[in-house]
N, C-alpha and C positions, 0 to 999 in steps of 0.2 A: 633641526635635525643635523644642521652641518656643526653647529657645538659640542652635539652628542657624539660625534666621531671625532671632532678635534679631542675632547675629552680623553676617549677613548685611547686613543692613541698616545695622547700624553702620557695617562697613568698607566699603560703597559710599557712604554718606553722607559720610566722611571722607575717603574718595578723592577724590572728585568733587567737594569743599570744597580739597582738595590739587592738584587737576591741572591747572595752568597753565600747565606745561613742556614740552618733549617729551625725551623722552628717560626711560631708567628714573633715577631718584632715590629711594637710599632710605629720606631724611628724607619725602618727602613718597608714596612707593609701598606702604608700608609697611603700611597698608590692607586690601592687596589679602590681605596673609594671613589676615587677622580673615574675608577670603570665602572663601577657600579652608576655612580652618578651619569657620566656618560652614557651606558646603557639605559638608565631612565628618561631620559632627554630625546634620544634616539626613540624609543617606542611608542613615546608620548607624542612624539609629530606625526609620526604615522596614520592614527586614525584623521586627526583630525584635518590633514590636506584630502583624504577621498571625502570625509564630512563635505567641509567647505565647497568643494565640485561636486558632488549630490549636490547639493544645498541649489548653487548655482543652475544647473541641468533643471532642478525641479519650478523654479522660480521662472524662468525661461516659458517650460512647458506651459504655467499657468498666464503669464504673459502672453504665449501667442494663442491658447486657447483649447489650446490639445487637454487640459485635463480642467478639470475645475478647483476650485481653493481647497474643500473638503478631499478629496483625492488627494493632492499633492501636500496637505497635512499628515495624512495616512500615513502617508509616505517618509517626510522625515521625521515620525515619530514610531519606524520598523528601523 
């Protein structure tokens, strides 16, 4: 996630040091990928740190006994 904002900030900094023009150019628009890419990077971490903590919390529960296997399958498979 923290690549996705380094990213991020790269390619708007380079953009906006490039955009003097109008029109697309892709010596100078070029940029805009490093946000886009960034923004996919950023989104992509998202789920899957609450994932991983579910994951954790459910494995726990079945550990101390509060729920049983079947239940806490249920579970990470909503």
């Amino acid at each position: 996630m923290v690549w996705g904002i380094l990213f991020i900030l790269f390619g708007v900094v380079i953009w906006v040091l490039n955009f003097l023009g109008s029109g697309w150019n892709w010596g100078r628009d070029w940029p805009f990928l490093l946000i886009l890419w960034g923004i996919y990077i950023f989104t992509k971490g998202l789920p899957r740190k609450r994932k991983k903590k579910d994951v954790k919390v459910i494995l726990n529960e079945i550990a101390s006994g509060k729920i049983s296997a079947e239940e806490g399958l249920r579970k990470l498979e909503d």
